[in-house]
Structure formats: C-alpha cells, structure tokens
TORTIFI-477440 format. One record per residue (C-alpha): residue number from 0; x, y, z. Coordinates in steps of 0.2 Angstrom, whole numbers, plus 5000, padded with zeros to 4 digits. Example, Ala and Ser with C-alpha at 12.3 -4.5 7.8 and 13.67 -1.06 7.14 Angstrom:
k; east; north; up
0; 5062; 4978; 5039 .
1; 5068; 4995; 5036 .
REM end
This chain:
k; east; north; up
0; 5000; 5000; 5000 .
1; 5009; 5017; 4994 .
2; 5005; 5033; 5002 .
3; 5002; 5050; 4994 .
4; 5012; 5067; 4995 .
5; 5004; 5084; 4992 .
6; 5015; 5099; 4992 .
7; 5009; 5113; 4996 .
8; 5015; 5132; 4999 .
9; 5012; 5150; 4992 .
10; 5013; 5153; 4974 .
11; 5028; 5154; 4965 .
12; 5041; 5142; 4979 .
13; 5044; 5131; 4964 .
14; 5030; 5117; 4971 .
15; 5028; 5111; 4950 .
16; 5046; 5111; 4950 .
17; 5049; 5099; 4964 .
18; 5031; 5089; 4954 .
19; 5040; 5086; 4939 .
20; 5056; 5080; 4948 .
21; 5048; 5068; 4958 .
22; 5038; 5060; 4944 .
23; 5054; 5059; 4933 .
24; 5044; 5071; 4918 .
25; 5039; 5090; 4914 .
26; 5022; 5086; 4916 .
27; 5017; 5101; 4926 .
28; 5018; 5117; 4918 .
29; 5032; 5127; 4925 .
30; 5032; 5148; 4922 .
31; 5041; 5162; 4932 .
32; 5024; 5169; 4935 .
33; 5016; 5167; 4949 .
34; 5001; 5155; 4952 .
35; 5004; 5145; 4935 .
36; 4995; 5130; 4943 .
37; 4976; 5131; 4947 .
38; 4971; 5112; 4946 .
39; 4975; 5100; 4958 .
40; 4986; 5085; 4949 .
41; 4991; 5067; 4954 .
42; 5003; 5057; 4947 .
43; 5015; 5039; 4953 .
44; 5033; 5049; 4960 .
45; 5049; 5039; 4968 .
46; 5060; 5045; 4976 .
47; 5076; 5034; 4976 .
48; 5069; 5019; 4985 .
49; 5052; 5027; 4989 .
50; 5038; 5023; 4978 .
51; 5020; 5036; 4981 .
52; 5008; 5045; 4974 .
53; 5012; 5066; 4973 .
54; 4998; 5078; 4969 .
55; 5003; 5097; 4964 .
56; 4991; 5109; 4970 .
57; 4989; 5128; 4967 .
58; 4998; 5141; 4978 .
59; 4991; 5143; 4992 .
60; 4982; 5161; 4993 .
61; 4971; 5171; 5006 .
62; 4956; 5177; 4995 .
63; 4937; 5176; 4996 .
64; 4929; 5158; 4993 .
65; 4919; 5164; 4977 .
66; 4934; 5172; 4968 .
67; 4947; 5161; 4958 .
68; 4959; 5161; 4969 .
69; 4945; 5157; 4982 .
70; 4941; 5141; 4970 .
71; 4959; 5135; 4968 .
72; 4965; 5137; 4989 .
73; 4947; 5124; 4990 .
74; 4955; 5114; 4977 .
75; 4971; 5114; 4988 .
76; 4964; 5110; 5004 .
77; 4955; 5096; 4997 .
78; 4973; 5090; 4993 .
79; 4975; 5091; 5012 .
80; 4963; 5078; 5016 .
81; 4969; 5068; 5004 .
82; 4987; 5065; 5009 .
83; 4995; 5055; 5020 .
84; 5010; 5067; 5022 .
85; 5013; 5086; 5017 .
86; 5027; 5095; 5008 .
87; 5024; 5111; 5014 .
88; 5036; 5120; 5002 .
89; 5045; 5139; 5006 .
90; 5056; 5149; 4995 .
91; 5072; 5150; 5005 .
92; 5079; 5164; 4992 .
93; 5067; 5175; 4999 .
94; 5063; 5171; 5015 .
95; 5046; 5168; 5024 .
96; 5032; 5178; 5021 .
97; 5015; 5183; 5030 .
98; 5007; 5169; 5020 .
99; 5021; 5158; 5023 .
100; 5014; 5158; 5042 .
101; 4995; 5158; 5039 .
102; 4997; 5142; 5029 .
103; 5009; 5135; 5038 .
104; 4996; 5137; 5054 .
105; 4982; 5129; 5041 .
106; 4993; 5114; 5038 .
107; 4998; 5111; 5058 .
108; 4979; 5110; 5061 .
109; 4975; 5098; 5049 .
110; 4984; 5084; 5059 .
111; 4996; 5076; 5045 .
112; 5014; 5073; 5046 .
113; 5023; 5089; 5038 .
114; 5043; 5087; 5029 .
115; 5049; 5110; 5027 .
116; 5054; 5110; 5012 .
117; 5067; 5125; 5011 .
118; 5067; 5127; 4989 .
119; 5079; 5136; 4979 .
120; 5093; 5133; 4993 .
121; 5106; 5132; 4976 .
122; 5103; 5153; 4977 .
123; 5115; 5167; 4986 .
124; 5108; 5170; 5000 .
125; 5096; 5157; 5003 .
126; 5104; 5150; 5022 .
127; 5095; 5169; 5029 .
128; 5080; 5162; 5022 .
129; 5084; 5144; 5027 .
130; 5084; 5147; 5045 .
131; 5071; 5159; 5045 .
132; 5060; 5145; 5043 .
133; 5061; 5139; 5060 .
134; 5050; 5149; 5063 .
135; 5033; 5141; 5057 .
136; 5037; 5126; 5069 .
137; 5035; 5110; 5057 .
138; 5053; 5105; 5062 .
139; 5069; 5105; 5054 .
140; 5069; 5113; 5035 .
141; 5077; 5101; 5023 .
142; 5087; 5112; 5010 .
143; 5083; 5107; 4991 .
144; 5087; 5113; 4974 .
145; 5071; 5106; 4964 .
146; 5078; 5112; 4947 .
147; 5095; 5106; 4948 .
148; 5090; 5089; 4959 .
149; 5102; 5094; 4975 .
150; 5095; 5088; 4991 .
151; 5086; 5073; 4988 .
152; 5094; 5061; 4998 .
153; 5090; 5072; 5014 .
154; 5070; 5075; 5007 .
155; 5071; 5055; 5006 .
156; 5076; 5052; 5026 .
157; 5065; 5066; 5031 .
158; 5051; 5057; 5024 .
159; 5056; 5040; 5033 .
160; 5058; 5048; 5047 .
161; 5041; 5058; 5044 .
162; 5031; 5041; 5040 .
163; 5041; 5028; 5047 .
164; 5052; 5014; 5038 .
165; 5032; 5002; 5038 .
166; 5023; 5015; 5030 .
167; 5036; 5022; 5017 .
168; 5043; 5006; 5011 .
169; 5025; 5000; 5008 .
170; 5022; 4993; 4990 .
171; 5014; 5003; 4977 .
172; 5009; 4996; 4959 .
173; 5018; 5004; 4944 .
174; 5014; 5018; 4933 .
175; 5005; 5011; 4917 .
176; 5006; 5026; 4902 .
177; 5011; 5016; 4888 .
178; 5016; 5027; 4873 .
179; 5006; 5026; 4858 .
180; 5014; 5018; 4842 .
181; 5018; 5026; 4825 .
182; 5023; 5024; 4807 .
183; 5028; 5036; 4794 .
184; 5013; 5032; 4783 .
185; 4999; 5021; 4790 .
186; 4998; 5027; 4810 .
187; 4990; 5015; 4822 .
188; 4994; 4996; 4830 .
189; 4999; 4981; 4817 .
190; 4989; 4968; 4812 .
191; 4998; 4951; 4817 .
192; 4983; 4942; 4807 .
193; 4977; 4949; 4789 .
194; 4963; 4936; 4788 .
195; 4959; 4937; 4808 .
196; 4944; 4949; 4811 .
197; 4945; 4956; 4831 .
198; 4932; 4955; 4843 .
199; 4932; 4969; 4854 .
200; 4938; 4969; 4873 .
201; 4927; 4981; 4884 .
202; 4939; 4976; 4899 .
203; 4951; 4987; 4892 .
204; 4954; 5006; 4898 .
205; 4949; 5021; 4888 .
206; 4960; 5035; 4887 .
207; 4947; 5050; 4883 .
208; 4955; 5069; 4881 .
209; 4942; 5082; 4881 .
210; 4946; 5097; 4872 .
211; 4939; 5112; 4863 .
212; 4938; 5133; 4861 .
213; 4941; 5143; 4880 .
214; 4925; 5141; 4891 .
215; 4916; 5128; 4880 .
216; 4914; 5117; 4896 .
217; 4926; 5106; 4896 .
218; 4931; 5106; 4916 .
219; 4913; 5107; 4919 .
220; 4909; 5089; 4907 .
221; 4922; 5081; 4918 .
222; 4915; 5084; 4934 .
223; 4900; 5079; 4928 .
224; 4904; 5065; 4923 .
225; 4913; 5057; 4936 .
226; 4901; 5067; 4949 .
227; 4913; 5078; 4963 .
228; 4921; 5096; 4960 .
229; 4938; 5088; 4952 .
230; 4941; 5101; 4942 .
231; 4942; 5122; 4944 .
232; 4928; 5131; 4935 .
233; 4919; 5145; 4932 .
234; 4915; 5158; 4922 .
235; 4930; 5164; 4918 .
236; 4936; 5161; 4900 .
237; 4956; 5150; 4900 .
238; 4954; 5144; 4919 .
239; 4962; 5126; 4915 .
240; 4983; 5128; 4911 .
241; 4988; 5109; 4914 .
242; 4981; 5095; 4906 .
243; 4974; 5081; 4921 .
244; 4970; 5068; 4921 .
245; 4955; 5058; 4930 .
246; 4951; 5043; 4934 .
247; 4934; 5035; 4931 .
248; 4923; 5020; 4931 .
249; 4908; 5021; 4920 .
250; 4897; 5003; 4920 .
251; 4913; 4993; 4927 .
252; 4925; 5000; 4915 .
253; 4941; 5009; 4919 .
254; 4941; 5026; 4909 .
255; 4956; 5040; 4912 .
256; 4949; 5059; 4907 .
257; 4961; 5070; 4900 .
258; 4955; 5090; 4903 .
259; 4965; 5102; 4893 .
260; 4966; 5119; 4891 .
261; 4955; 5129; 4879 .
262; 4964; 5133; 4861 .
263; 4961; 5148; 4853 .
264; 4967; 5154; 4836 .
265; 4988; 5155; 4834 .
266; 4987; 5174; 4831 .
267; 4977; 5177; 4847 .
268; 4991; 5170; 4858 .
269; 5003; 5180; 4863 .
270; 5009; 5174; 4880 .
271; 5021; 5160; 4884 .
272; 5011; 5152; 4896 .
273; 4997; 5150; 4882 .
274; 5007; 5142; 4872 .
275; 5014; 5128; 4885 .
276; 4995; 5126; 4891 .
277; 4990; 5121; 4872 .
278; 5007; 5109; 4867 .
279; 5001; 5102; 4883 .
280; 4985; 5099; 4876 .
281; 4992; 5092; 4860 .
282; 5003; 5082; 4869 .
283; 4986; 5074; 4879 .
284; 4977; 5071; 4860 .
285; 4991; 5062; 4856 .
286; 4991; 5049; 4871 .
287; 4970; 5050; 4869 .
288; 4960; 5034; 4861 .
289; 4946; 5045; 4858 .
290; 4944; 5064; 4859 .
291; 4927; 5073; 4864 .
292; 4926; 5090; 4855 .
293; 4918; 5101; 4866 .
294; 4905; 5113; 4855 .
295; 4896; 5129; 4863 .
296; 4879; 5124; 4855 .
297; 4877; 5145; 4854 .
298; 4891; 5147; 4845 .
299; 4895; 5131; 4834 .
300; 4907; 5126; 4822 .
301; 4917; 5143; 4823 .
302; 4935; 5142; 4812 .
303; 4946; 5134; 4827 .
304; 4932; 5121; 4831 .
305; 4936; 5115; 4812 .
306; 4953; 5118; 4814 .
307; 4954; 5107; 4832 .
308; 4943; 5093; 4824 .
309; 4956; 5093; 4807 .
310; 4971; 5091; 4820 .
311; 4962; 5077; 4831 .
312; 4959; 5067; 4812 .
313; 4977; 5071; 4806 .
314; 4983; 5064; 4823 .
315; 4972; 5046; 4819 .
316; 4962; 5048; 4837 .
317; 4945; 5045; 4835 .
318; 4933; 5061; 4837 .
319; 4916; 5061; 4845 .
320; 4907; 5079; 4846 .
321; 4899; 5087; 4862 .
322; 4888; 5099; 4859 .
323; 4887; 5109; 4875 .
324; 4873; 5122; 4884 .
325; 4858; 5112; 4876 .
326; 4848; 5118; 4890 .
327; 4852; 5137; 4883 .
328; 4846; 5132; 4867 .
329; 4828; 5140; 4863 .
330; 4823; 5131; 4846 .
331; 4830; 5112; 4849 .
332; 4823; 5106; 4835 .
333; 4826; 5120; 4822 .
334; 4845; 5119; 4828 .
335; 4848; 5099; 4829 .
336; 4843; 5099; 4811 .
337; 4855; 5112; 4806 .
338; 4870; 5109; 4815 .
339; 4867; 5088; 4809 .
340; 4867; 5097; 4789 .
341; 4883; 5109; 4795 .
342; 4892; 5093; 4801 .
343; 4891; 5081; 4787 .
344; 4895; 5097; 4777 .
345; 4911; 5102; 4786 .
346; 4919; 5086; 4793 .
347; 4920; 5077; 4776 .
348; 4935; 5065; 4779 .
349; 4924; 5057; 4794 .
350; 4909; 5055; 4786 .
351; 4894; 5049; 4801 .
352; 4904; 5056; 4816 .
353; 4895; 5055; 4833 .
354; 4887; 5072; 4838 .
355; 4878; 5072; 4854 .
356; 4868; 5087; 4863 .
357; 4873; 5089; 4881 .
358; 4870; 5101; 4895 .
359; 4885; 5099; 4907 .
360; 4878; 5110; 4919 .
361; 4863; 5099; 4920 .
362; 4870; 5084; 4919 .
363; 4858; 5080; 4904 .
364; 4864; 5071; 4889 .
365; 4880; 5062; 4899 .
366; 4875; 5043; 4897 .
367; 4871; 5046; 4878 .
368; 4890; 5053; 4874 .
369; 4896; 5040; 4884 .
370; 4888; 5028; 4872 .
371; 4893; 5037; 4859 .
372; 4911; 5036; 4863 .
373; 4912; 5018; 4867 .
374; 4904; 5014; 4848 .
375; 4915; 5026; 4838 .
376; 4930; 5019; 4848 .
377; 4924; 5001; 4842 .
378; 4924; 5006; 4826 .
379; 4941; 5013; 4828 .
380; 4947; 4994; 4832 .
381; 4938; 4986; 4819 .
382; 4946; 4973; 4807 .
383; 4942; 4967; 4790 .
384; 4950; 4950; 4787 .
385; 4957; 4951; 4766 .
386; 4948; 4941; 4758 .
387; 4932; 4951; 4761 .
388; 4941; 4966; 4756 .
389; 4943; 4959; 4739 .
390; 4929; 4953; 4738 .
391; 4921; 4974; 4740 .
392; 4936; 4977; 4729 .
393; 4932; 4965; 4715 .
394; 4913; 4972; 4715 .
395; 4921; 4991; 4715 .
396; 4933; 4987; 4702 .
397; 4918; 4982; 4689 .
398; 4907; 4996; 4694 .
399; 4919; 5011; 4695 .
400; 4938; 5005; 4690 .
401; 4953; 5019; 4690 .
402; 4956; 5030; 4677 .
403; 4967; 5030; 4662 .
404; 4983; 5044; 4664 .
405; 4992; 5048; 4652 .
406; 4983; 5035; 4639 .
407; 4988; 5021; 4652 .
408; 4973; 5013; 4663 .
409; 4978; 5011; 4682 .
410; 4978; 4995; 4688 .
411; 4974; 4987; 4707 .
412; 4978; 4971; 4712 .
413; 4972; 4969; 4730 .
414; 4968; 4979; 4745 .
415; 4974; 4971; 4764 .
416; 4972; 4980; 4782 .
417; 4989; 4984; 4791 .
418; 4985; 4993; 4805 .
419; 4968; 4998; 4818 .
420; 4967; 5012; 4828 .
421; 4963; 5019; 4816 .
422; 4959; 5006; 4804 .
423; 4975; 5008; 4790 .
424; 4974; 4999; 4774 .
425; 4987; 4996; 4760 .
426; 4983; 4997; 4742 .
427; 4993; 4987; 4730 .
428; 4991; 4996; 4712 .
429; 5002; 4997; 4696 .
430; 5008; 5017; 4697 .
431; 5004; 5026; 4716 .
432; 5009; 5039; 4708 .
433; 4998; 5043; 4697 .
434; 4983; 5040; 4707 .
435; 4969; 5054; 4708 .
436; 4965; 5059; 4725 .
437; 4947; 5059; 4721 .
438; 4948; 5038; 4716 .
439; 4957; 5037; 4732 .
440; 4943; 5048; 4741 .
441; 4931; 5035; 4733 .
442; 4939; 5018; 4738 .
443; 4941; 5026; 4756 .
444; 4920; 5033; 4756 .
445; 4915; 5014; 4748 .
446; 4924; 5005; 4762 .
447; 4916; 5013; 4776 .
448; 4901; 5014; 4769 .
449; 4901; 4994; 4766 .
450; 4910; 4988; 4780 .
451; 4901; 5001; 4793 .
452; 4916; 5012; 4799 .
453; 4908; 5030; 4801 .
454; 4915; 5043; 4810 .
455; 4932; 5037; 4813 .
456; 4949; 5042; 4799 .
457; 4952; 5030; 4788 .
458; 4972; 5027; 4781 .
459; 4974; 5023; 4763 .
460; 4993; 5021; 4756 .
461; 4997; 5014; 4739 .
462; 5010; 5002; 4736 .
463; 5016; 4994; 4721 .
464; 5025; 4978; 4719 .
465; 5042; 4975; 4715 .
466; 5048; 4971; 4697 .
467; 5056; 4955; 4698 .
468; 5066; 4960; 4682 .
469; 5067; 4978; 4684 .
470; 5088; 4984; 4684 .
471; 5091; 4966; 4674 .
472; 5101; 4969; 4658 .
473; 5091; 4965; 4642 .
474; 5096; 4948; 4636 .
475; 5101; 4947; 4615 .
REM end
C-alpha cells in the first residue's frame, strides 16, 4: 500500500518544479509567473527507493471563497485531506512571508505529518532564508534545489523519518502510460493476422481527452461525469493551464479523462504560458483513444472548432462531438437539424461522426456521449480480414475502376488492412503515383460505407510491387 504526498505552499516556491522532479517528467507546467498551477494533479513519483503517489496543487492564497483564487485554495485543501503526508514547500531565496505563516498554521491543524521543504537553497543567500524558517514550527527545514535535483537524499530520510520505515517502504503498483505507436505512413497498431477479424475487449481502459475553444465546458463535462468538484471552473474564460487527468469507472469500465486547456486561434496567443497550456493539450490528443470535441451549442462550428477537429483526424484519434449548453438552446429542433446538415458538410474526411447534445451544467445528455464514445471507439478497432476486402474490391473494380493517365489505365491488384486504431489499409496498384485523390477519396468513402466504419479516419497508402526483372540487363 503506497502513500500520497501533496506539496503545498504560496505561489511561485517552485511546488511544479519539485512535481516534475519527483515523477521523473515536465508534466506540470512550470512559468516564472506566479500562480501557473490552478488544478490539483496526481501522478505515481519515487523518490530513490520510495515509491508514492504526489499531487501538485495551486499556491496557496488568502482570497474570498467565490473568487478564483478562492476556488483553487478549495482545490488545495481538498489536497490536504487527501494526503497522508505534506510537503509544505517555502522559498528560501526569499525568505518567509506573511502567508508563509497563515498556511503554515492551516497545515499544523490539519493533523498530518509535515517534511519544510526549504526550495531554491542552490541561490545566494538562501541560508538567511533557510533558517528563518524555523520559525513556522514544522521541524527542521530540509534544504533542496528542485531544478537542479540537490538535496534529495535528505527529502528521502525526512520522509522516513516523517512516516516511518512500515509505511514508506510499503508497496505501490507501477505507473502504466504506455506510449502510443507510429509509422511514417499508415499510423496505428499492426495487424499480426490479415485474415483474423477482432472481437472487441470492453475490459480494456479508455483514454478520453476532452478538448475544445476557451470556456466551451470542458472542466465542467468532467466533473460531471465522474460526479465531485475535480476540476476548477467557472465563468472565467482559460481557467484550465495543465492537462489532468482523472480517473473513472463508467458501467465497470476503467476510463482515464484528460482535461485540457481551451485553444484559441495561433494569432490570438501572445503569452508564453498559452502556448505551453495548448502543446500540453496536444501532447494529451496524442496519448488519447478517443477525443470529445467540446461545442458551445450557441456558438458552433466557429474556424478553430474546424481547425481542432482537422488536427484530432490528422493525429488518427477517434473524434466524438459534444455539443454543450443544450439547455440554453431555445429552438432544439430547428437547431439539431441544422447543425446535423453543418456537420456532414464540414467534417467530410469522417463522414457519420457521433454528435451528441449535452447540458454539462445539468447533467443532461452524459449517458448518451458515453455511448457514443464507446461505439465510435469500436469502430476505431475494427478489422476486415482480406479476403472480404477483395471481395468489395472486386465488386468496386467492375462498377467504377481507375482512370486511364496519360493514355495508360491504372491497375489494382488487391487491398489488405495493416493497421487499427485507426483502421489503415494498404493498396497494392500498378503506378501510386499517378493515382487521383478523388479515386482514392472514393475507395476510402466505399469502404466505410460497406463495412460500417463512420466517424472514425480511415488510412489509405498505395503500394506497388516490386519488378522482379526491373535493373536486369536485356538479354540478346
């Protein structure tokens, strides 16, 4: 049984600093401005021999409980009761400060073992501060450098003595992100079997990443979902920076939620810490099986919806659309039957995608996406065995065969899957070359038409064989 860690302290001590050390990655975002973190993030850490859970929570601030900083310091006390012990984390360059001492009175009442953790002790200076921070009365301050890694063996025997040697050498089950694999032409997994057709394990976890425009409702879906305040929201437009992950079990199956930060149009971001919120993002559609676009119902299918869904397809995940504040909606009807038309019309290259209506502030429409996402994420690990695929091919081939170029017809010999997630076929033809797009188009809209694949990107890439006598010299 491992334990958990939260570190907590004012904004700006380097708490995401010490995160992404422990864990081993830059997971957390990490910025000279102060209060960069705002959600409260979990992740496996070890330290040396020390195996545990470490959750980074937002700085610690003295505001009003219905202001933003009001919402993240709930956030962060909820991280509190969650831990078995506390990094209570100061900035020794700097010394203590008024808030330094509230907090640290905040995290003496709540009863949990507490390890000072004196940061940025690598700066000129920092022993004044050091030593100042005797004063809060949570013992001895351990002296580290989180960005450079000094002091770790002293932060490891402070939290064996903190714990004892029972509870900090218990056992704690590995870390499973397993990275998503790629190839240059077709993306997805390998088929061992061409003329094997899959059946479909619903014991596996989901990886679900919900993304979309700034205050579409992404946070506000999550909680939702899974049913407690996980997430910071609120009426503010950009309040998620990190992308976290939650979690879940819906009807007996493990599912991990991805929330990311909204994405606005390239010209409209100018700060730096934008730009680290959205690769983050990115880098959450990457490791994603299926990727919820997140829709303001009242204003649908703006230039950066189309552009976020046209990534999401590029990337080979498998898009379901949420179209979110039904319940603001006045016409239902009128408005379903447009934005169904405005759909099939923009989102060509996933032709039938899944668009459901959804009120994440009342919690209506939630079992109906969750439907949907487990169906398109079937179809995103379907398999065709080859000797059905030519047979479709043989019936294409007679009703619409290739085009001549250049005076020469355009032959295909056969068609074979090579890859799921998503579904990747190879095409075996006399010149690649020289084959129209628009046939290509074709074969790819005939395929998931007759073997039922809406919704997900399909992969076509042409192949020819190889000449057996091509390079010979010609024989007199």
């Amino acid at each position: 049984m491992g334990f958990k860690v939260a570190i907590i302290g004012r904004p700006n001590v380097g708490k995401s600093t010490l995160f992404n050390r422990l864990v081993g990655k830059k997971l957390a975002l990490v910025d000279d401005t102060p209060g960069v973190t705002r959600d409260r993030r979990v992740h496996a850490a070890k330290l040396y021999d020390l195996h545990f859970d470490v959750i980074d929570t937002a700085g610690f601030e003295d505001a009003a409980a219905s202001t933003l900083p009001g919402r993240m310091r709930q956030q962060t006390e909820i991280a509190i009761r969650e831990a078995d012990l506390i990094f209570f984390t100061v900035d020794a360059k700097s010394g203590l400060m008024p808030d330094d001492r509230t907090f640290a009175e905040v995290v003496r009442k709540s009863g949990k073992p507490v390890v000072l953790v004196a940061n940025k002790a690598e700066a000129r200076g920092a022993q004044g501060g050091m030593l100042e921070a005797w004063e809060l009365g949570l013992g001895e301050p351990i002296p580290i450098s989180a960005e450079h890694g000094q002091g770790m063996p002293d932060l490891r025997d402070a939290v064996i003595e903190a714990l004892g040697q029972e509870r900090a050498f218990g056992e704690d089950e590995e870390d499973e992100a397993g990275e998503i694999a790629a190839s240059e032409v077709l993306i997805g997994e390998d088929i061992a079997d061409p003329e094997a057709e899959a059946s479909y394990d619903d014991t596996k976890p989901l990886r679900i990443a919900v993304v979309g425009r700034p205050n579409a409702g992404k946070s506000t879906l999550i909680n939702a979902l899974i049913g407690e305040e996980r997430l910071l929201t609120g009426p503010e437009a950009g309040i998620t920076r990190d992308s976290i992950s939650v979690d879940w079990d819906w009807r007996g199956r493990r599912i991990k939620l991805f929330d990311t930060a909204g994405m606005r149009r390239k010209s409209r971001i100018h700060e730096k810490l934008e730009v680290l919120s959205v690769q983050d993002g990115l880098r959450a559609i990457r490791f994603a099986e299926i990727v919820i676009i997140m829709l303001d119902a009242t204003i649908p299918f703006e230039k950066q919806d189309l552009q976020i869904a046209d990534l999401i397809i590029r990337e080979g995940r498998a898009p379901v659309i949420a179209f979110n504040k039904w319940d603001l909606i006045d016409n239902p009807q009128e408005l379903l039957a447009e934005l169904r038309e405005k759909t099939e019309r923009l989102l060509p290259q996933v032709r039938g995608i899944q668009a459901v209506t959804v009120s994440a502030e009342t919690g209506r429409g939630l079992d109906r996406l969750m439907e949907s996402v487990i169906k398109t994420h079937k179809v995103w690990n379907s398999r065709v065995s080859t000797g059905k695929l030519n047979r479709w091919l043989e019936g294409i081939l007679a009703h619409h065969p290739p085009p001549a170029v250049a005076g020469r017809r355009l032959k295909i010999k056969y068609v074979t899957q090579a890859k799921t997630r998503p579904p990747g076929f190879v095409v075996s033809c006399s010149r690649p070359d020289a084959m129209p797009q628009s046939y290509v188009r074709y074969l790819t809209n005939s395929l998931r038409e007759a073997f039922d694949m809406p919704g997900v990107p399909i992969r076509m890439a042409l192949r020819t064989s190889d000449n057996p006598f091509a390079g010979r010299a010609k024989k007199r």
